[in-house]
N, C-alpha and C positions, 0 to 999 in steps of 0.2 A: 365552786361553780361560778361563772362568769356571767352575772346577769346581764350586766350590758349584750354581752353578744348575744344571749335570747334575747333581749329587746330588739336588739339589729336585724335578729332573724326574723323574728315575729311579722315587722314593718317590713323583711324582703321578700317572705311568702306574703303576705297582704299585697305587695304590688306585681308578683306574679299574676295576680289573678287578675287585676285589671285590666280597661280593654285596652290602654293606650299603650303601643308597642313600644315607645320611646321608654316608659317605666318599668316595661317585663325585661327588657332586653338590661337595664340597669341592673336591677335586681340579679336576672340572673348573673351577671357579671360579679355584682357583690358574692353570689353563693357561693359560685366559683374559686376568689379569692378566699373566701371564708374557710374551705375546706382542709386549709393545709392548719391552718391556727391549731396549736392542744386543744384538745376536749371538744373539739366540733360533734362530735355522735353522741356525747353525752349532754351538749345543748340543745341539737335537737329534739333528741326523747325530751327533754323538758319542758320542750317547747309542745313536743305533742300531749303531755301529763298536764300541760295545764290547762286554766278555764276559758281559754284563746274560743274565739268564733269554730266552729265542727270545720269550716271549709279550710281555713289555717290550718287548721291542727291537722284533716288530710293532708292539705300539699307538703307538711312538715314531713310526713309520716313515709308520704311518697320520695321524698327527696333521702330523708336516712336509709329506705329500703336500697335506693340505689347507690347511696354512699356505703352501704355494706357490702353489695352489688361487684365493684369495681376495688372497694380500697381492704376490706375483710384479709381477703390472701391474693392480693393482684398477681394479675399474672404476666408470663416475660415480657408480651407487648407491651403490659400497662407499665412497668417498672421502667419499658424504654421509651415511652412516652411521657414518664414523668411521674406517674402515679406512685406514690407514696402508702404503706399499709400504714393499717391505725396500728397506732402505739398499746403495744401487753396491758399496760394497764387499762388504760381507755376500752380495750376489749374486754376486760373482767368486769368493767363497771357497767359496762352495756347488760353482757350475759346475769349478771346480779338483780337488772331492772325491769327486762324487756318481757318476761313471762306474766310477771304484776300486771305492768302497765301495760299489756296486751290486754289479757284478762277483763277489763276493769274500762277499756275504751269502747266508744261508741262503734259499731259494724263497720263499718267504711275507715273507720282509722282501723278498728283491729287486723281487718283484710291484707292491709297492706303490712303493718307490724309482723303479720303472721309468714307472709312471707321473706320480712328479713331472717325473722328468728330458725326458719327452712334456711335459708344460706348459712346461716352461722352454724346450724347443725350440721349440715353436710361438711362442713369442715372442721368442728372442734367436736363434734358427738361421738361415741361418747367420753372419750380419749378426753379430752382438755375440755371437759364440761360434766365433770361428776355431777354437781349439785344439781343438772337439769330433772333429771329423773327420779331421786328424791322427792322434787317439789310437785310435779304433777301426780305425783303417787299420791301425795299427801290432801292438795286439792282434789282429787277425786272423789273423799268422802265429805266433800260441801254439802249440805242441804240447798244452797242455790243450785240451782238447775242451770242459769245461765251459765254459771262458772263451770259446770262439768263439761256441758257441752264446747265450752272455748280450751280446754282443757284434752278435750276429746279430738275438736278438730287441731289442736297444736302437736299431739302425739302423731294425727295421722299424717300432717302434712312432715314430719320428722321420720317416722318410718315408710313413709313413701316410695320413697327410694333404692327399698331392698329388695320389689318388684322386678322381675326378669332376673335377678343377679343369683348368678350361681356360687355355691358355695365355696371360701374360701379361709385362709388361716387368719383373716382380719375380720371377715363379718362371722366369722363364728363365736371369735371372742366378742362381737357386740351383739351378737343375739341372747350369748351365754351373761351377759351383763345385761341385757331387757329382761328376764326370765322374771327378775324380779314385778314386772307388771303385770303379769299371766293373770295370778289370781283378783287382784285390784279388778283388773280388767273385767275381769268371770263377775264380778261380785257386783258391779255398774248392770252389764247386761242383766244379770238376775234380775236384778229392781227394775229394771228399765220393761223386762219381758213381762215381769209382772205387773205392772203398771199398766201396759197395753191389753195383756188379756182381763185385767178387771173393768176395763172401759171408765167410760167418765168423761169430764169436759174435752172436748172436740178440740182443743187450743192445745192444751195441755197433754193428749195423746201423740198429735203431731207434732210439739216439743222433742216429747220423749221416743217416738219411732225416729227424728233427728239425728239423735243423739244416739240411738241404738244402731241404726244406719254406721257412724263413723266406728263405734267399737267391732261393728261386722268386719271394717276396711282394715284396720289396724291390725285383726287376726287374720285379714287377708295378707298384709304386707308380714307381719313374725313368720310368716309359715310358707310364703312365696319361694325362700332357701334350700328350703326343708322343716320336717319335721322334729321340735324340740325336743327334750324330756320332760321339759316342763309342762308343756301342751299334750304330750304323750298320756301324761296321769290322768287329766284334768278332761279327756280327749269325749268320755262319756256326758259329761255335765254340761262343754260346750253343744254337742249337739241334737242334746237335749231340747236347749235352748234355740238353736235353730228351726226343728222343727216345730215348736210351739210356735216363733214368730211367722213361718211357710203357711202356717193352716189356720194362723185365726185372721178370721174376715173381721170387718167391722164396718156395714154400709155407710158410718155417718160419713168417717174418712174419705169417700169416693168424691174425686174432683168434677166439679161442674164443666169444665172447657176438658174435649177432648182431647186437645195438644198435649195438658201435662198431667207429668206423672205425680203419682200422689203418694203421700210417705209411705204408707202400708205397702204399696207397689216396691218402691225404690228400697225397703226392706228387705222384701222378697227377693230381690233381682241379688242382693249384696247375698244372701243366702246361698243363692242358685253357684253364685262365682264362687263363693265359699266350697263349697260341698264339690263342685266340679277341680277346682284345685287338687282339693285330696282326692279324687276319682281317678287326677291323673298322676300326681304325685306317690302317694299313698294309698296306693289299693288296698295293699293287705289288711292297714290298720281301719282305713274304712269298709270292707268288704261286710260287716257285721248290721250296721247302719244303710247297706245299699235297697235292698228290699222296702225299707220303710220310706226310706227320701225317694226312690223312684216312684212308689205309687203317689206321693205328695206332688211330684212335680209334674205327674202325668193329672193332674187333678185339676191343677192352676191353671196348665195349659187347653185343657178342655174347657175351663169357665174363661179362659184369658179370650175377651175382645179383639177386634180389629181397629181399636182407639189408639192414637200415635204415643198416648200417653201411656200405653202400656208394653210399648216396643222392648224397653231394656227390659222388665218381665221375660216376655215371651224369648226373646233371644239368650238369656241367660237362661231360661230353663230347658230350651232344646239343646243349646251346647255341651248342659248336662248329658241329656239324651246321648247327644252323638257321642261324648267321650264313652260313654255306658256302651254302645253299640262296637264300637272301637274297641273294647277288652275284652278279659276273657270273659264275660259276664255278659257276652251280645245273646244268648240263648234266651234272654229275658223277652228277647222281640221273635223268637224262631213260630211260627205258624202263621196261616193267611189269614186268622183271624186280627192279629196285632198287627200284621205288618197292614192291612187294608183301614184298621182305624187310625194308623199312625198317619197313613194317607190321606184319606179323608178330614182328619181332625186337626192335624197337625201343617203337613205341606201344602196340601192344595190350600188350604187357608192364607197358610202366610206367603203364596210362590203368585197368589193374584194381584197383578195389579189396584194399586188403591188409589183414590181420588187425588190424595195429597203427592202421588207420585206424579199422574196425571198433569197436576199442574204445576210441579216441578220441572215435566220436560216443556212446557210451554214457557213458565215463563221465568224459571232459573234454570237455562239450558247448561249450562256451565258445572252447574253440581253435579245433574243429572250424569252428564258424558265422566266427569270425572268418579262419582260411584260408581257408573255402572262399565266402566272399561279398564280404572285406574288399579283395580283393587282395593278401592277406598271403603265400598260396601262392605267391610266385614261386619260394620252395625249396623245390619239393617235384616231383617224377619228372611228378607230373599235369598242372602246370605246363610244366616243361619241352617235354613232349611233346606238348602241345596246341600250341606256340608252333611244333614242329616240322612238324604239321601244317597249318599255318595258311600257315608258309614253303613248302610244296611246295604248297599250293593256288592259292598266289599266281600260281607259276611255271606250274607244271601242271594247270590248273582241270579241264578235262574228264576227262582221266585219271585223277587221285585223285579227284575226286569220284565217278566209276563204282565204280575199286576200292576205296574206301573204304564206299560205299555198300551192296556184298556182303559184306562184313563186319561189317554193323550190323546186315543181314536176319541173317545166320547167326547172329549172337549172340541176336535178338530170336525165332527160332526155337528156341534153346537153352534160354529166358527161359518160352517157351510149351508146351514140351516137360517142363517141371519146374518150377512154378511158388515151389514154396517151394524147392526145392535149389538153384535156380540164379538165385535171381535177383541174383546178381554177375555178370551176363550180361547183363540188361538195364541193370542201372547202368553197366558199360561201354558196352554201345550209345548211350545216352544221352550219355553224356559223349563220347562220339564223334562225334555229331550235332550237340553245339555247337561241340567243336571245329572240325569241317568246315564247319561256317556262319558261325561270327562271323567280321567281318573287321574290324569295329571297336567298340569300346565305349566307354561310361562308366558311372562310378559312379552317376550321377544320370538316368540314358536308358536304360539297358541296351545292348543292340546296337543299333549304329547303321547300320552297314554289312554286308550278309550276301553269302552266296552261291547267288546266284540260280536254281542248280542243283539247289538241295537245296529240297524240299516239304515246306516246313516247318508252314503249316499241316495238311496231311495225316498228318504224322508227328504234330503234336499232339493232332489229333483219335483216331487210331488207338492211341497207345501214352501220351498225359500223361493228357488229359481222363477216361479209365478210371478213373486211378490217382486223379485227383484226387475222382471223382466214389464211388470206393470206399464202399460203409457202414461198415467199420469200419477208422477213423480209427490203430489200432494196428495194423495190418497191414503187415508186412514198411517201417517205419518208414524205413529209407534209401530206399527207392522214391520215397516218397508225398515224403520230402525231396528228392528229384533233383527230381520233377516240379514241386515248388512253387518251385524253383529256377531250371526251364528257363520257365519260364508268367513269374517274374520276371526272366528276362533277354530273353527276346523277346518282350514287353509293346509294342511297338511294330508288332513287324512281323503280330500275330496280330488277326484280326478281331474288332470292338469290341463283337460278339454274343457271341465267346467269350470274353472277359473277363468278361462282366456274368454271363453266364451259372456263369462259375466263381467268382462274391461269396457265394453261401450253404455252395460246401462251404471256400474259404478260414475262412470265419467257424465253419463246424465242423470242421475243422482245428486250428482254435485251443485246444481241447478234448482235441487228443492228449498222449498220455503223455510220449513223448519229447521233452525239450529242442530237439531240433534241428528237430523239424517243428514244432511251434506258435511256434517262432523264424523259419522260414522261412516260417511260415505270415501271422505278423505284417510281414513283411520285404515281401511278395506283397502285401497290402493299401497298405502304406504308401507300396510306389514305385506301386502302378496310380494310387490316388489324386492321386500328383504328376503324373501325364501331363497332356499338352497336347497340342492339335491348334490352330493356326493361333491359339495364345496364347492357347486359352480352354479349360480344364478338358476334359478327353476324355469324362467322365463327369459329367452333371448330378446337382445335388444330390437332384432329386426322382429319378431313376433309381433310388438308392440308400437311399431314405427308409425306406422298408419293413423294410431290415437295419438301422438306424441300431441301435435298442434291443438286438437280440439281438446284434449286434456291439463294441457296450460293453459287457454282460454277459456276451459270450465273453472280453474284454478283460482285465475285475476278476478274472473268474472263474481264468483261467491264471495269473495272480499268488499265485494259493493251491497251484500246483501243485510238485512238488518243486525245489528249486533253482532255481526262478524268481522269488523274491519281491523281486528285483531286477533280474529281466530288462531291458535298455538297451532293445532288440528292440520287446518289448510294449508300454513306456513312450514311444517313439517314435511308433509309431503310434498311439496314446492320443493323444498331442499331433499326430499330424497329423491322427485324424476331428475335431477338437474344430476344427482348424483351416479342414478343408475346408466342415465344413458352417457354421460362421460363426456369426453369430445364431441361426440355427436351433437353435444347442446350448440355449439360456434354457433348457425344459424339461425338458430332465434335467440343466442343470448342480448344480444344491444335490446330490445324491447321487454326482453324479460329484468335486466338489470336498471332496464330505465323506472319498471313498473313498481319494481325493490329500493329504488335512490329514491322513489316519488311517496312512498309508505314511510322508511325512515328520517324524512322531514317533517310526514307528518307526528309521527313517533316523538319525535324528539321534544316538543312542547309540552307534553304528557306520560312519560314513559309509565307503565299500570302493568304491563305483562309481561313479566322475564321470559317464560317460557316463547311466547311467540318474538320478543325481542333477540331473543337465541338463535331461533332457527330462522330467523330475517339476517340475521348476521352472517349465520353458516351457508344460506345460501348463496348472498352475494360472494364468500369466500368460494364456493362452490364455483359461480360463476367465475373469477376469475382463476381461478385454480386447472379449468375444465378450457376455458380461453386459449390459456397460454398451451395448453397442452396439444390445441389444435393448430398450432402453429404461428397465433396472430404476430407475433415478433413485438420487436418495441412499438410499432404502430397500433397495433391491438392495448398495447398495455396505456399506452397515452391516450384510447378512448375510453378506456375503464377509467383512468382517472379523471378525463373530462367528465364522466357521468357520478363518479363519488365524492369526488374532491368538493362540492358543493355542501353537502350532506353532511362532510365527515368533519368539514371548516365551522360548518352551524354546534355539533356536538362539542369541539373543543372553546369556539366562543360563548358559548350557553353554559359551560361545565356540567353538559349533562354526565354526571361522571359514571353511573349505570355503561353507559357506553362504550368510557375510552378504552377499557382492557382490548375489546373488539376492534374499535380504528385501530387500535396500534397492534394490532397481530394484522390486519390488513394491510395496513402501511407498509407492516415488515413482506409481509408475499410480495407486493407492489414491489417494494425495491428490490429484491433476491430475483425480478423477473427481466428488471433493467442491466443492459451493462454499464461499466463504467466508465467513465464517469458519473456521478449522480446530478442531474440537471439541480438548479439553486433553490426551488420550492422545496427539494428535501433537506435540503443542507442547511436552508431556513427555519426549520421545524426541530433542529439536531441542538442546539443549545437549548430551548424551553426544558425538552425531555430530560434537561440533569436537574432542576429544579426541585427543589426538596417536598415541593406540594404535591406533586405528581407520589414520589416512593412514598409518604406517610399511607397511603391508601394500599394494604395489603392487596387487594384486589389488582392492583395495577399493577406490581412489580414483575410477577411473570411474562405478561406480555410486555411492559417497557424491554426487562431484562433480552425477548424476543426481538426487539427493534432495534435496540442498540447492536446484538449481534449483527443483522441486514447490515446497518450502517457501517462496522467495522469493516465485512468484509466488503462490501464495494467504495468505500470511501474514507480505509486507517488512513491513508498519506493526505488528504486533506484537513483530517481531523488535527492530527498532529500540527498541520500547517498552519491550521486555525488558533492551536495552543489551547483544546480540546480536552487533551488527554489526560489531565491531571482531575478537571473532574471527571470525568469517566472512572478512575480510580478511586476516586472520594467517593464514588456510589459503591463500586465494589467493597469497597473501607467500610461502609456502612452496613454493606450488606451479610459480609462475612464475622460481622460482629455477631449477629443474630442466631441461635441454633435452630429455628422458622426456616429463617432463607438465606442459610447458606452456602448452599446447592445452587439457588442464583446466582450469587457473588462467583462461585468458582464459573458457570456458564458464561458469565460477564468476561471474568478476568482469563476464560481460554480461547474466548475469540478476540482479545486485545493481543495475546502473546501468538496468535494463528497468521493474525494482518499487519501488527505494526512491525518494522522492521528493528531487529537489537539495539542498533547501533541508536533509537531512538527511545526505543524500552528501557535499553539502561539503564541511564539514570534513577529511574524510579525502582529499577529492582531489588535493591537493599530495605528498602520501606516497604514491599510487597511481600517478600518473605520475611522481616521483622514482624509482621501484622499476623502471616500466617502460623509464624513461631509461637507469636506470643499468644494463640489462640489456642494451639494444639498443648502451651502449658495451662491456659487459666480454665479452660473450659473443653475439653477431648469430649467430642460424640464420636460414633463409631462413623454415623451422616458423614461428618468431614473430614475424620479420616480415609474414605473411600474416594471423598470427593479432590482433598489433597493430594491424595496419591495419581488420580487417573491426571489431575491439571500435572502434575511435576512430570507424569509418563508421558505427555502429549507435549512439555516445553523439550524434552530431552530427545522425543522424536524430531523435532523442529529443529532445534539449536545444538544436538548433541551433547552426547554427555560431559567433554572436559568443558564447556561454556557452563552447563548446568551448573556442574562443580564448583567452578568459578566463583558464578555469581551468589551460589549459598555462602562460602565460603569466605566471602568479602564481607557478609554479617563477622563471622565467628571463624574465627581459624579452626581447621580441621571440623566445622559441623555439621558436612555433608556424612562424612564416614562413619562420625561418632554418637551424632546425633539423630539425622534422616535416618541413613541406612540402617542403620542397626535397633533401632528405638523405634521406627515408625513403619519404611519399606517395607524388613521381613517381616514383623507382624501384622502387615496390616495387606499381606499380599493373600489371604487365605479368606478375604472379605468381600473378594469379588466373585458372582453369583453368574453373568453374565457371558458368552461366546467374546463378544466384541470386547467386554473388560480384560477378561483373560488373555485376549491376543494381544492390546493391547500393551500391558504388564508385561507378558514376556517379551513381544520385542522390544520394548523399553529396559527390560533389563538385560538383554542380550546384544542388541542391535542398534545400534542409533546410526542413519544412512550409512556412507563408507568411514564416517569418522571412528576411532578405537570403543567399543561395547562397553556399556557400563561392568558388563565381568572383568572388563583388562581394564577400568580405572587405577591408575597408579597407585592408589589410597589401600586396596585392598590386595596389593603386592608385595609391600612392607614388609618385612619382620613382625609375625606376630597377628598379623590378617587373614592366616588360612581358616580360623574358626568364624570369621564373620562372613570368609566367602562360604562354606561351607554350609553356614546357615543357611546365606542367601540361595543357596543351591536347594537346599531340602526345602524351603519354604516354596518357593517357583515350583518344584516336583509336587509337592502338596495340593497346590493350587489346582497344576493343570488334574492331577488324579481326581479330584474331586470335579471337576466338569464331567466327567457319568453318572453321577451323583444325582442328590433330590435340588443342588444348586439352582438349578434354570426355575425347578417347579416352585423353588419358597421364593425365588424373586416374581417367579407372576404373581402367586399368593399374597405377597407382601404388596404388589402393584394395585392388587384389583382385580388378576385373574384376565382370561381376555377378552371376558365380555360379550355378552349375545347382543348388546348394540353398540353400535361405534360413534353412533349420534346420541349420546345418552340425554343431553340436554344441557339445559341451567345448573349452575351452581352458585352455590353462591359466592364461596370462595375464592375459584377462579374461576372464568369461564370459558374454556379453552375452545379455541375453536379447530375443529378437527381438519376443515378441509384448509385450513391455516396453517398447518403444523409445519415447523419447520423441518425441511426434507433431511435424513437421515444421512451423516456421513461417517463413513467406516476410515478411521484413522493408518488403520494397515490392511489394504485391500490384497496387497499381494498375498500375505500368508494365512492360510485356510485352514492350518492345520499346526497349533502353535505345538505339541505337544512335536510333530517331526521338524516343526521349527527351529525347536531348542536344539532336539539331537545334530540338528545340522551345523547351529551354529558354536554347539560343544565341539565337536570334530573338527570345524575351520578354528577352533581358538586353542586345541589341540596342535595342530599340525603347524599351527603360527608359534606356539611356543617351543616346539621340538626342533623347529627348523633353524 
C-alpha cells in the first residue's frame, strides 16, 4: 500500500472542505489526477479505515462511493470519455475489505460505504463475489446488535433490486444461491420478535424492531420474483412471526411528535407489504393464513389515527384490503353490514381532508398540484382508499353504490347547512363521487371507464357548475379546486354544452389568488382543448374564438401572480392554445412572443424548472412554426428573429447549457423557413457549432445534428466554399464511432451527401465508406446496419447506382458486390419495419432515376452472379411480404407507441421539441405502392433484356 498517496489524499479531502475556493478547486484537481494511479480505491478505503477527523474520512468515503460509481464497470460514454475501470485485482482487494470496514465505521461514513458496496453488488453478485454471502451469514450470529443490524441493512440494500423484476434464467439462479440465508434469516427475526414481545428498555426495543424492520424488507425483496422452496418450507414459521410482530402494541414505543412514524409502526407497515405481496402473488399458498392477517389488519386500522406518522401503517394495510377485495376471497366484505363499517371506519377517515394537506395547498402549492393531479399520490391515505373503494365497487356495484351514495348526500347536506364551516364536507363528498365513479383512467383522457350508476352529470350540474360559476374566484379556494379538478377528470363523459359553457369562468379562474386553483384552472383548459371525438378536435376553433384574447391575457396575466412566475401549469397551456388554434394565432403572435422573449431572459439567470423551461421553449416554437404557416414570408421570419435573437445570444454567451438543445432546434426552424441564401448572422454561428464542447454534451447532439442539417440544405455551396466541410465530417467520424449516436452520424452524413455536390464530396468519399466499413467489421449493431443501408439507399437514389459502385469500389476492388451487397444489403433488407423504409429499399434496389438499376449492375451480370441476384431478389420479396405484417406495429412499439400526448414534456435526455420537428421528407414520393413498384420494374428489366 502506498502511504504517501494516503497522506496526499488525507491533506486533499482536508482542503476540499475548506472555505477558500482557490484550495477546493486544487484539491480537486489533484483527485482527479490521482484517480488513474494503481491502487487509488484501495488508498482511499484506507484513508476512510483510518483515525483521520469523521469529516475526512466522510469526504473520503463519499469520493470512493463515486469512484466505484463511474470506474467499477464504466460505461461506453465513460470509456469514450476516457474513463478507465479499476484494475481485477484492485477490485478483489476492495470486495475483501469493504464489508469489515463498513461494518465497523461511524453512520455517515458507513452510509455512504454502504452504497458503494450496492454498486459493486449489482454488478459482481453473486456471480464474481462468492465470498459475499458467506460472510454476512456468518456475521449474523454476532451478539453485537450493531453489527447485525449493518449486516442487515447491507443485505437489504444488495437484494434491493430484485423488486419489480420478473422472473428469469439469471435471477433465478441467484435466488437459488441466496436460499442459503432463508434460515439465518428466520433465525435473527425469531430473536428479534422475541425480544419485542418481552418488552424492556425502550432504546433497546427500538434497536431491535430496526433491525426487524430490514429482515421484513429482505423477505420482501427474496420473494418480489416469486415464491422459493426454500421460503415454501419455512412459509408457516415466517408468518407466524409476522403476525406476533402486527398485534403486539407496546405504548412506551409511541412517538411524541406527530409527523413521525415510530418503529413499532414502520414494523407493522413492512408486514402489511409482506403479507399483500403474497396476497397477490401467492394466494394459494397464502389462502390458509388469510382469515387470521385480515381480521389483524382490520384491527390496526380501526385503532390506526389520523397522525401523519402513521400514514405508511394505514396505507399499507388498506392495500391489503383492497388486494383481498380484488380476489377471489372479496366475499369476506359481501353484506351492508361490513361494507358500511368499511365506510365509516376506513374511507371516510382517510378520504377527509387534513390540516397538514390544508397547508400544503397554501403554502407548498407545488407538491400539492403535483400529488394530487400527477399520480404522485399513490402514498398518500386518499389514495389508498379511493383504490379501496373502487375494489368493492368492482365486486359489489349495486350495494356500495347505494350506500356510498347516502354518504355523499349526508355530507353535501352538512356542506349546505354551514357553508363556510364545513366545507371539508363537500370536499369529502366530492372526492368520494370520483372515487365511486372512475373505473378507469388516463393521464391524457381523464376517465375512461365509469360507473354507470352514479349521475354524474346531475351531480355536476347540481354541486361543480355552482362552484365553478361562483363570482368570487377566492372563495373557499379548495372548493372551487376540487371542482376544476372533477370538470378535468370527467371531460369526457360531461356534455359538450357544459364544457363550452364552463370556457369563460375557467378563463376567470385563471385570475385567482391561490396557486392551486389558477393551476388547476390552467390544467382544465389545457386537457379540454386536447379532446377528440371520432379524431377531430371536440371543440371548434371558431366555438372558442371570442375567449381567445381574454384567455391569453388571463394567461400573461397569472404569471405576474405570486409564486407563479414560473408556473409549468400556465406555460403549458400557453403552448397548447397557441397550438390548438394554429395559424389563427398570426395576430396576436408579435406580443405574445415578445411576452415569451421577455420570460426567457429572465429565465436565463436562474434556470430552476425544466418543465416550464420546456413548454416556454415549445411555445415560442409554436409561435414561430404557426407564423410562417400564416404566411408571414421572410418578413415575418426577420421579426421573429428580431424578437429572439436577443434572448437566444444571452443563452449562448452565458452557457446556459439547459438551453442550447432548444436555441438550436430553433435556429434550425428559423433557417428551414428562410430561402437562400442564408444572410451572415447564420453563417457566423456555423463554425462555433463543429466545436468539440458543444458534442461532449449528449444532450446537445440531436438538436446540433438538427441544425447542421438546416445549414446543409440551404447553405452546402457556401459551406464548402468556406472549407467547412471536413469538419462537418469529423463530427460525423465521431459520431458514427459511437453505438449511442450513430443514427445521428448517419442523419448528419445524409444531408451532406443530399446538398453537397459529387464533384465536391468526392474527395472525401474513400474516408467516409473506410470508416463505415471499418465499423460495420469492429462493432455490427443491427442500429447501424439499418441506418447504413437506408444512407447507401438514399446516396444511390441521388447519384445512381454505377457512381455508388464506383466510389465503394475505389476503397476495395469488387467490395460493393462482394462485400455490401451480399454481406450486408441482402440481409439486412428484412430489417426495415417501416412504409417509407421499405419503399425506400426497393426503389434503391430497382431504380436509381433513368440511370441503369441496381438489378442491372454489371457486377451481378458476370458469370457466376445468378445466385446473388437471386438472393437479392428473394430478400426484396421478403421484405415487401412482410409489410402486412406485425412490422409497422413493433416499430411503434419499439418507438414509444403513439402516444396519447404529443407534448409529452422534459426530458432529460433530449429535449425534443415537437413544434420544431423537422418537417418529414418522403425520399420516393412517386411510388405508393413499392410491392406494384417492383413488378413494374421487373417487367421493364425483362423486356430491356429480351430486346
Amino acid at each position: 500500500m502506498n502511504d504517501a498517496l494516503v497522506k496526499q489524499l488525507s491533506e486533499a479531502f482536508a482542503q476540499t472542505l475548506s472555505p477558500n475556493p482557490a484550495l477546493i478547486k486544487q484539491a480537486e484537481a489533484f483527485l482527479k489526477a490521482a484517480l488513474s494511479q494503481p491502487g487509488y480505491a484501495i488508498a482511499v478505503l484506507k484513508l476512510v479505515a483510518s483515525e483521520s477527523p469523521v469529516e475526512i474520512r466522510q469526504a473520503a468515503a463519499v469520493n470512493f462511493k463515486n469512484h466505484v460509481k463511474y470506474h467499477w464497470a464504466p460505461s461506453e460514454h465513460a470509456h469514450h470519455a476516457g474513463m478507465s475501470a479499476i484494475p481485477a485485482p484492485e477490485k478483489e482487494a476492495v470486495k475483501a475489505s469493504i464489508t469489515g470496514l463498513m461494518l465497523s465505521a461511524p453512520s455517515a461514513v458507513r452510509a455512504q460505504l454502504s452504497e458503494a458496496l450496492t454498486i459493486i453488488s449489482a454488478h459482481d453478485f453473486p456471480a464474481q463475489w462468492q465470498a459475499l454471502l458467506p460472510d454476512l451469514i456468518a456475521r449474523l450470529q454476532s451478539a453485537d446488535v450493531g453489527e447485525v443490524r449493518g449486516v442487515l441493512e447491507t443485505a437489504n440494500a444488495i437484494y434491493k433490486r430484485y423488486r419489480n423484476q420478473f422472473m428469469s434464467e439469471v435471477l433465478s439462479a441467484e435466488l437459488q444461491y441466496s436460499q442459503q440465508l432463508v434460515e439465518p434469516l428466520l433465525a435473527v427475526l425469531r430473536r428479534l420478535t422475541a425480544q419485542v414481545k418481552a418488552g424492556g428498555d425502550v432504546a433497546a426495543l427500538k434497536e431491535a424492531l430496526a433491525s426487524a424492520r430490514l429482515a421484513l424488507r429482505i423477505f420482501y425483496s427474496l420473494n418480489s420474483p416469486g415464491l422459493t422452496e426454500e421460503f415454501e418450507k419455512t412459509l408457516d414459521a415466517w408468518m407466524a412471526e409476522f403476525h406476533t410482530l402486527l398485534t403486539c402494541d407496546n405504548a412506551a414505543l409511541a412517538e411524541a411528535e406527530r409527523d413521525r412514524e415510530s418503529a413499532a409502526e414502520a414494523v407493522k407497515a413492512a408486514v402489511c407489504q409482506n403479507i399483500n405481496l403474497f396476497m397477490e402473488m401467492n394466494e394459494e399458498e397464502f389462502a390458509k393464513f388469510l382469515g387470521t392477517f385480515v381480521q389483524a389488519v382490520w384491527q390496526q386500522l380501526v385503532q390506526v389515527s389520523l397522525r401523519p406518522g402513521q400514514d405508511n401503517l394505514a396505507m399499507a394495510a388498506t392495500r391489503f384490503l383492497t388486494t383481498v377485495a380484488r380476489s377471489v376471497h372479496h366475499a369476506l366484505f359481501r353484506g351492508a353490514d361490513v361494507l358500511k363499517q368499511v365506510c365509516e371506519n376506513i374511507v371516510i377517515p382517510n378520504i377527509r381532508i387534513r390540516a397538514d394537506q390544508e397547508e400544503m395547498f397554501e403554502m407548498n402549492w407545488v407538491e400539492y398540484v403535483r400529488r394530487d393531479t400527477e399520480g404522485s399520490d399513490s402514498d398518500t391515505r386518499r389514495r389508498a382508499a379511493t383504490e379501496l373503494v373502487r375494489a368493492l365497487t368492482d365486486r359489489f356495484p349495486q350495494e356500495v353504490t347505494s350506500l356510498f351514495t347516502g354518504y355523499v348526500g349526508a355530507l353535501l347536506d352538512e356542506a349546505v347547512a354551514n357553508p363556510a364551516g364545513a366545507w371539508q364536507a363537500k370536499d369529502c363528498a366530492i372526492y368520494l363521487v370520483t372515487a365511486l365513479t372512475v373505473r378507469g383512467r388516463t393521464a391524457a383522457a381523464g376517465a375512461t371507464d365509469t360507473n354507470q350508476l352514479v349521475a354524474l352529470p346531475d351531480f355536476y350540474a347540481a354541486h361543480i357548475a355552482p362552484e365553478l360559476a361562483a363570482p368570487d374566484v377566492n372563495d373557499r379556494s379548495i372548493i372551487k379546486a376540487d371542482a376544476l379538478k372533477f370538470l378535468t377528470t370527467f371531460r369526457a363523459q360531461l356534455p359538450k354544452a357544459a364544457c363550452v359553457e364552463a370556457f369563460p369562468h375557467l378563463v376567470r379562474l385563471l385570475g385567482a389568488e391561490a396557486n392551486v386553483t389558477h393551476s388547476y384552472a390552467a390544467i382544465a383548459i389545457e386537457r379540454l382543448l386536447t379532446q377528440k371525438e371520432e379524431g377531430k378536435p371536440r371543440f371548434a376553433v371558431a366555438e372558442l374564438q371570442p375567449l381567445l384574447q381574454p384567455l391569453l391575457t388571463a394567461l400573461f396575466a397569472a404569471f405576474r401572480l405570486p409564486e407563479s412566475a414560473e408556473n409549468e401549469y400556465l406555460m403549458k397551456t400557453v403552448m397548447r392554445v397557441i397550438a390548438y388554434v394554429g395559424p389563427e394565432i398570426a395576430p396576436v403572435a408579435p406580443p405574445c412572443l415578445q411576452a415569451l422573449a421577455g420570460m426567457l431572459l429572465e429565465v436565463c439567470n436562474n434556470p430552476t424548472q425544466p418543465g416550464f423551461n420546456h413548454f416556454l421553449f415549445e411555445s415560442v416554437a409554436a409561435l414561430v412554426r404557426f407564423t410562417a404557416a400564416a404566411g408571414g414570408g421572410t418578413s415575418g421570419v426577420q421579426q421573429l428573429e428580431v424578437q429572439l435573437f436577443p434572448a437566444f445570444q444571452l443563452v449562448l454567451q452565458q452557457d446556459v447549457q439547459e438551453f442550447h438543445p432548444y436555441v438550436f432546434q430553433i435556429f434550425a426552424q428559423l433557417i428551414e423557413l428562410r430561402p437562400a441564401p442564408l444572410p451572415a448572422t447564420y453563417m457566423g454561428i456555423f463554425p462555433p457549432l463543429l466545436a468539440p464542447v458543444f458534442w461532449e454534451r449528449h444532450g446537445n447532439v440531436p438538436a446540433l445534428v438538427r441544425l447542421l442539417q438546416a445549414c446543409m440544405a440551404k447553405a452546402a455551396t457556401e459551406i464548402v466554399a468556406q472549407g467547412h466541410l471536413q469538419a462537418v465530417l469529423g463530427v460525423f467520424q465521431k459520431l458514427v464511432a459511437s453505438k449511442a449516436q450513430d443514427h445521428e452520424g448517419f442523419r448528419l452524413l445524409g444531408a451532406v451527401a443530399a446538398h453537397v455536390p459529387l464533384p465536391a464530396l468526392s474527395p472525401f468519399l474513400p474516408t467516409v465508406w473506410g470508416l463505415l466499413f471499418q465499423r460495420l467489421q469492429s462493432a455490427r449493431t443491427p442500429k447501424f446496419v439499418r441506418g447504413f443501408l437506408a444512407f447507401l439507399a438514399g446516396f444511390i437514389l441521388r447519384h445512381g447506382a454505377p457512381a455508388t459502385v464506383a466510389s465503394i469500389d475505389a476503397v476495395q476492388s469488387g467490395l460493393f458486390t462482394g462485400g455490401v451487397l451480399a454481406q450486408v444489403w441482402v440481409p439486412g433488407l428484412t430489417s426495415f419495419y417501416s412504409d417509407a423504409e421499405r419503399r425506400l429499399m426497393a426503389v434503391a434496389t430497382t431504380q436509381a432515376r433513368s440511370q441503369p438499376v441496381l438489378c442491372e449492375c454489371a457486377e451481378l451480370h458476370v458469370p457466376g452472379a445468378g445466385a446473388l441476384w437471386g438472393q437479392l431478389l428473394g430478400a426484396l420479396l421478403r421484405m415487401l411480404e412482410d409489410a402486412s405484417g406485425d412490422g409497422a406495429a413493433a416499430e411503434r412499439e419499439a418507438d414509444g407507441g403513439d402516444g396519447d400526448d404529443e407534448f409529452a414534456g422534459y426530458s432529460a435526455a433530449f429535449a425534443q421539441l415537437h413544434n420544431a420537428a423537422r418537417p418529414s421528407e418522403d425520399p420516393t414520393p412517386d411510388v405508393h405502392d413499392p410491392q406494384r413498384h417492383l413488378a413494374a420494374e421487373l417487367a421493364r428489366f425483362s423486356q430491356a433484356r429480351s430486346a
